[in-house]
N, C-alpha and C positions, 0 to 999 in steps of 0.2 A: 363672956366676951362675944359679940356679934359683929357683920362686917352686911353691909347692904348690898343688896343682887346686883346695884346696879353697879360695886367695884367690882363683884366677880366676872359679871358677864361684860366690862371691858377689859379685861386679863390679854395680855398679848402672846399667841403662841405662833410657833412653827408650823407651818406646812411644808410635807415632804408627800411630792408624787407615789411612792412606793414605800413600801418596809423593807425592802432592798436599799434606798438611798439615807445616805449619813448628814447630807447637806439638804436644807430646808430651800424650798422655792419660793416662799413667801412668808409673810407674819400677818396674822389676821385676831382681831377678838373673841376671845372664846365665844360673844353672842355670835357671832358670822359664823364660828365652824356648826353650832348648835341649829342653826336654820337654814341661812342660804347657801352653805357649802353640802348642807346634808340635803336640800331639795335640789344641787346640781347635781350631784351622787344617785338620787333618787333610781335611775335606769339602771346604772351599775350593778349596786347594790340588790335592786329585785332579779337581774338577769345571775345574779351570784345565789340567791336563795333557791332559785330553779334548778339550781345543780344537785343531783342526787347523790353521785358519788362524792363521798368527803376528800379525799388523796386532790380529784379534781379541782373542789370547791376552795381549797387549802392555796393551791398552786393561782387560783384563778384571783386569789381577794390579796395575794401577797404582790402579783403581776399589774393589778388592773385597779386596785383602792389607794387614795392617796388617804391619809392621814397624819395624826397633830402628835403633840407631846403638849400632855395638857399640866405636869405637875413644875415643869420647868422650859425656858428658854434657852436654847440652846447656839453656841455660837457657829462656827464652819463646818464643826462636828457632831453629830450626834454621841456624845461621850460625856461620862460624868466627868470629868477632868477639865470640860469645856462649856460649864453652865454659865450663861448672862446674869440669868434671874431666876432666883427661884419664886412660881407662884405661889404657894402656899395651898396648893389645893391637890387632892389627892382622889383618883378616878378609880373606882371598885367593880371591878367584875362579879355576879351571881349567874353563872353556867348550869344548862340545864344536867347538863354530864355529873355535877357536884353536888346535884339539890333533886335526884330523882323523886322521891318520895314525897318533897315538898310539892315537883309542878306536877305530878301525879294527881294530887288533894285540887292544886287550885289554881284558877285561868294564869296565865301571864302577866295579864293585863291589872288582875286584881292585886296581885305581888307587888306591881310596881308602885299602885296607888298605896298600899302599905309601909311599902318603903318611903314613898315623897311625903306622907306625914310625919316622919321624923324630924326634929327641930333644925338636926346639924344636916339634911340633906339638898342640896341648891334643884337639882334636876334628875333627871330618869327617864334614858332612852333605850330602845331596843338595842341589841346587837346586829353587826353587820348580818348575822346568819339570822339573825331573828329567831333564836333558840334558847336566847339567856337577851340579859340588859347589865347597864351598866348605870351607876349614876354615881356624883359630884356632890366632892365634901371639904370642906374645909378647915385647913388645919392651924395651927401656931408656927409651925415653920418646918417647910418641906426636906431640909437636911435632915428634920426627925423622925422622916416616914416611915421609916421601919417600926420605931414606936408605936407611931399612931394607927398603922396600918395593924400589926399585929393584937392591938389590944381591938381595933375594931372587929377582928376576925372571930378574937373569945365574946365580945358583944352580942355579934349576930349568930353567933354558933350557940348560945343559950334559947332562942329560939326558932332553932333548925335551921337555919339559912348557913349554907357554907359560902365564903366568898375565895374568890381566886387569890394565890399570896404572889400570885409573878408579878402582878399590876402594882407590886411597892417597887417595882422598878422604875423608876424615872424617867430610864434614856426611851423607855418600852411604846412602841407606836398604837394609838389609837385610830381604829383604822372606821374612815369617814362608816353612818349609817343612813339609814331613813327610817322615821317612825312616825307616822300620821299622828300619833296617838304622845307624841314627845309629852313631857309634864317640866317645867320650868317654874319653878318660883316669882312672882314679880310685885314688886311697890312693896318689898317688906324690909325685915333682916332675919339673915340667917345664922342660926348659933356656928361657934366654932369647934369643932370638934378636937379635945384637949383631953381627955382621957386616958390615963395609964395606967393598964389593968395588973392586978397581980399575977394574974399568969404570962403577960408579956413579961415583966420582972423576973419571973422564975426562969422562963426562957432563953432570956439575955444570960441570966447567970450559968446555966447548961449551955448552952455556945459558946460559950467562951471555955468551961471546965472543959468540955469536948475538945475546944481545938488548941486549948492547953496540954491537955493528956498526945494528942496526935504530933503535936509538934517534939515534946518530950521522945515520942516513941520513935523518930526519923532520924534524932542524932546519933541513934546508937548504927545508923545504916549507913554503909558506904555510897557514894557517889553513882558509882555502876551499879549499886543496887537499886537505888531511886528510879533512875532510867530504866530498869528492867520492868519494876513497878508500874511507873506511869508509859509507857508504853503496851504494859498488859490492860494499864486502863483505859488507854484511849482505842485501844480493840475492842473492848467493853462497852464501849460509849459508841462505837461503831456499828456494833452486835443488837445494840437495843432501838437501833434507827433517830439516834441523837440529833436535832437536828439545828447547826450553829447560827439558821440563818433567820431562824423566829424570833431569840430573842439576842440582841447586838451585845450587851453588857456581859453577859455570859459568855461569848464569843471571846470580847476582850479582856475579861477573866481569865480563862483558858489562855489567852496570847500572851498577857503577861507574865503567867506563871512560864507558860512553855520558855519563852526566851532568858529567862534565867540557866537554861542549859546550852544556852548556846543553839550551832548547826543541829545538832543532837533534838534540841525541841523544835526546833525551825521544820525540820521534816515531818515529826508531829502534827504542826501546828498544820501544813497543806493537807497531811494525809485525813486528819476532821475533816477539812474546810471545803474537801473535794466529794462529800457526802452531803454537802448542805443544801437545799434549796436555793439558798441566797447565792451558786458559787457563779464566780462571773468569769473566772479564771486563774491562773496562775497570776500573773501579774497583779491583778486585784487584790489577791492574798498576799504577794509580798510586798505592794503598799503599804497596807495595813499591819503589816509583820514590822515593817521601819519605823511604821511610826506607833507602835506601844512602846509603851517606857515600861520596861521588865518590873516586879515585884523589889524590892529595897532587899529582901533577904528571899532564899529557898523556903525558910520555917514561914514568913509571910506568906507567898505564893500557894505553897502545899494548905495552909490550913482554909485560905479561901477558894482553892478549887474543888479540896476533898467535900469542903463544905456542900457544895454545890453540888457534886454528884451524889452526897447522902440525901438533900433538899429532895432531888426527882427523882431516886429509885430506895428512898430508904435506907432505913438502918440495915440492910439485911443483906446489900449488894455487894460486900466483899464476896461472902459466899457464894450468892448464884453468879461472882465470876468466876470463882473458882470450880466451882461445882463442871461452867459449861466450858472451863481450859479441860476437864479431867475427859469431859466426853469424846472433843475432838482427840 
């Protein structure tokens, strides 16, 4: 299956001034974000790369970059719950932080050109920091991107290339760049990328056996036990400098599960959110508190939050939170 450059690069997405905001300012073609939004960024974007300190760099591109959501259209909200359209296209991060040894051996520049030889690959542009790139793939249908995106990850991880797993996020803001040196597909077609690997299969079946086993092990726990639980976790999640306002879906993960406790998670849910980069204030947060719609059950809620805090600290976090309750 192929689909020609020139239905991708009229794809319609969102623009959003900041990664702070949930509502888009405009809707533009994916060609316009890929040239003439990234050559107004241009100044931006270099005056962000000049910044030494990261904590700075972080606060300055999340304040001052507008960016897209390239895998889906989105309606008043930035939220899965609130997609128009799905594009069918899916946007991969390769970070130098996850591939030392690779940009170690070889330029940037020649990676990328490695990468845009791939049949299923449309483009390949730098990162806003210009330390990693990102490029543009297309899929069979963007509700499956977990699929697609996981079996891409055992793809390129056969030869050394790690790619980021948070970019199968949908709601997740692509934050404008420049890169002189852009690579774009044009006057062709490009493959669709449809593959599903057997280790994404084996995966799917270990997340679920996982949050079968977790959900089974919660009913034997009373109500006040839960609470005392997730409350030691979101001290945890405090302790490790967790931060709610990088990425929004996560965010509203967390909100949802919390409001299944009621007042009880409600305080929770401010005591994160007053940690986060993104906080804009109280009010702000219980906006956003009114309007999630809680989890359908507690056993739902708990197995997609714990999910999440094993995703970015591992198999191993129960303990080193327990470990660091025993010190204090």
């Amino acid at each position: 299956m192929k689909i020609t450059n020139t239905e991708i690069e009229n794809t319609m997405i969102g623009v959003y001034k900041n990664a702070k905001t949930t509502k888009y300012s405009d809707i533009v073609r994916l060609k316009d974000f890929l040239i003439s939004l990234q050559n107004y960024c241009k100044d931006t974007v270099l005056e962000l790369r000049e910044i030494s300190d990261e904590q700075r760099q972080k606060e300055y591109k999340m304040s001052n970059l507008c960016g897209v959501t390239i895998s889906a259209l989105f309606g008043e909200y930035r939220t899965s719950n609130n997609i128009i359209k799905h594009n069918n296209l899916m946007c991969i991060d390769v970070d130098e932080e996850d591939n030392k040894v690779l940009f170690s051996k070889y330029d940037i520049e020649y990676i990328k050109q490695q990468i845009f030889k791939l049949d299923f690959v449309y483009c390949v542009c730098l990162s806003c920091r210009g330390k990693g790139f990102y490029f543009i793939v297309p899929i069979p249908d963007t509700k499956d991107i977990d699929i697609y995106y996981t079996s891409m990850y055992y793809k390129l991880k056969k030869f050394g290339i790690n790619i980021d797993k948070h970019c199968k996020d949908i709601t997740r803001i692509r934050f404008c760049s420049y890169d002189e040196n852009i690579l774009i597909k044009q006057d062709c077609e490009i493959e669709v990328f449809d593959e599903v690997s057997e280790e994404q299969i084996n995966e799917k079946r270990m997340e679920l056996k996982n949050t079968q086993r977790r959900v089974s092990k919660i009913r034997y726990n009373t109500h006040n036990e839960q609470l005392n639980y997730l409350s030691r976790t979101i001290d945890y999640l405090i302790s490790k400098g967790y931060d709610t306002g990088e990425h929004w879906a996560e965010w509203a993960t967390v909100g949802k599960y919390l409001k299944t406790f009621g007042e009880d998670g409600r305080m929770m849910f401010h005591r994160l959110s007053e940690v986060s980069s993104g906080y804009k204030g109280y009010d702000d947060v219980e906006k956003n508190w009114k309007r999630f719609e809680q989890c359908k059950t507690e056993d739902e809620g708990f197995g997609k939050f714990y999910t999440m805090v094993r995703n970015k600290y591992g198999q191993n976090w129960r303990k080193e939170m327990m470990k660091s309750e025993k010190i204090k």
